[in-house]
Wavefront OBJ file of the C-alpha trace (Angstrom):
o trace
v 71.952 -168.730 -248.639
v 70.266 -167.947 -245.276
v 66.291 -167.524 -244.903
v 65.214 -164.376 -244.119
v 63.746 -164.753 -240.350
v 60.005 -164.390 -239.631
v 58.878 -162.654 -236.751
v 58.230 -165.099 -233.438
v 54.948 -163.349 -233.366
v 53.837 -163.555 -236.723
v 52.013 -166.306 -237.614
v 52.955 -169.084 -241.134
v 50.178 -167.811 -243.533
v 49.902 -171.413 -244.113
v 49.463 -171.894 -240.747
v 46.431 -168.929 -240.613
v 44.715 -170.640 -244.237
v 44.588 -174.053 -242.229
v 42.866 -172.481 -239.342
v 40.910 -170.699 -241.494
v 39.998 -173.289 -243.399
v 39.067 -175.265 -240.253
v 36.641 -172.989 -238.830
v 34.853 -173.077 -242.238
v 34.523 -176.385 -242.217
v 33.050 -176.441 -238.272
v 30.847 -173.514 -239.665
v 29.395 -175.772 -242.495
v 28.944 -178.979 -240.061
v 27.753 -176.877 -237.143
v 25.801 -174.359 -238.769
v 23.586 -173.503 -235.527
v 24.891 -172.702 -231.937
v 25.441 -175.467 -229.400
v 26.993 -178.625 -229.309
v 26.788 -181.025 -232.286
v 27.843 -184.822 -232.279
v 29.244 -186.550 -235.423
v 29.370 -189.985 -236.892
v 32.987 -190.407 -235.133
v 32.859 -191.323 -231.860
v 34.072 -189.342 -229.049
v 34.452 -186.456 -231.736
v 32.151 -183.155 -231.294
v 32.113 -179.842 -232.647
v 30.959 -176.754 -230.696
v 29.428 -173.621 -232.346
v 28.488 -170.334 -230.094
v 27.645 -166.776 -232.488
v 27.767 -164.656 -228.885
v 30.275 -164.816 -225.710
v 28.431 -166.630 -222.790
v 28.589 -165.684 -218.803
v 31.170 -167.188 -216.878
v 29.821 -170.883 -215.561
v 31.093 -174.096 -214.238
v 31.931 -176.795 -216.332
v 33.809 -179.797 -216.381
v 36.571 -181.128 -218.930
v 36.654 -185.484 -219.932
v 39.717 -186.320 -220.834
v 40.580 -184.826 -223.894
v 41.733 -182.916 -226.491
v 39.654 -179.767 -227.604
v 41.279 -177.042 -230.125
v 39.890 -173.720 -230.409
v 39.474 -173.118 -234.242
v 37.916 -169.410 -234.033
v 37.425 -166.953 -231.229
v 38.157 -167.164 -227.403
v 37.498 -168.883 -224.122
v 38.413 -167.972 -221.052
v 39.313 -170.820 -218.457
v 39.950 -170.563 -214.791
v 41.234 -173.358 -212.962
v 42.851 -173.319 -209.510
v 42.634 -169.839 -209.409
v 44.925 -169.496 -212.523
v 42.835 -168.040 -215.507
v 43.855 -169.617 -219.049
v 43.106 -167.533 -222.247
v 42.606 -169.691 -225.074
v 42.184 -169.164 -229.118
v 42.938 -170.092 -232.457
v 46.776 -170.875 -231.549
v 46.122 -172.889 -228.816
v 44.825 -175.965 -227.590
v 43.860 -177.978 -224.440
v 45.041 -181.147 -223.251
v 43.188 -183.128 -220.313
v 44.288 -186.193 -218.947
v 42.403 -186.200 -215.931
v 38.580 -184.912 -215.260
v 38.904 -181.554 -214.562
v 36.105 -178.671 -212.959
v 36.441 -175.097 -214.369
v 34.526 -172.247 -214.468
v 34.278 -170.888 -218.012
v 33.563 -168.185 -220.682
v 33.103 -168.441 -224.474
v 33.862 -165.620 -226.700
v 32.601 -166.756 -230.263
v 34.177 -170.099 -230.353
v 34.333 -172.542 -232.719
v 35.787 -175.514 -231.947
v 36.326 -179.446 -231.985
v 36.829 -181.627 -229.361
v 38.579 -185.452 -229.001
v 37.318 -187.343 -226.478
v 38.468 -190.426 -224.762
v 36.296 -193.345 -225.008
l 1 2 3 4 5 6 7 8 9 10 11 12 13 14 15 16 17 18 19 20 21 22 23 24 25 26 27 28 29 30 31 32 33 34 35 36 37 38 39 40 41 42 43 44 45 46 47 48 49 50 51 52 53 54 55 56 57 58 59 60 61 62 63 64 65 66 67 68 69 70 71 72 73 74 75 76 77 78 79 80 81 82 83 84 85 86 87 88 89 90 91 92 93 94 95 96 97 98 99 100 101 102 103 104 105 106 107 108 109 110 111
């Protein structure tokens, strides 16, 4: 018997419980706004309750994922929209100019 299809667009509810479920858990480990280290090295977690002006930043190598909310990335002129079903990869230090929308997120760092 064939599966019935799910829309491209649509989400795994799994999929949405997990991030769900993620952003919780930053919420309960980051429970003001700003940047807050843990016990695992190279491993942060980022908390903002407001969007923030546009500003320059710059990216380690690294691995961040967006649990909740938005950023906005522009780099080389190409602007990046990020959220809860994306992620970014740097290999390389990279300069950006940036805006957060709410975010709640982790980030990997090399070491």
């Amino acid at each position: 018997m064939l599966k019935p299809k799910r829309d491209a667009g649509s989400p795994d509810l799994a999929v949405v419980e997990m991030r769900r479920s993620l952003a919780q858990r930053i919420r309960e480990l980051a429970q003001k706004p700003g940047e807050h280290l843990t016990p695992i090295p190279g491993l942060s977690l980022y908390h903002r309750t407001s969007p923030t002006h546009c500003f320059r930043a710059s990216y380690e190598p690294g691995l961040s994922i967006f649990a909740q909310g938005r950023k906005r990335i522009l780099l080389g002129g190409t602007e990046y929209l990020c959220d809860s079903s994306s992620f970014l990869l740097s290999s390389i230090d990279v300069s950006e100019q940036l805006n957060d929308h709410r975010v709640q997120a982790l980030a990997l760092k090399t070491i």
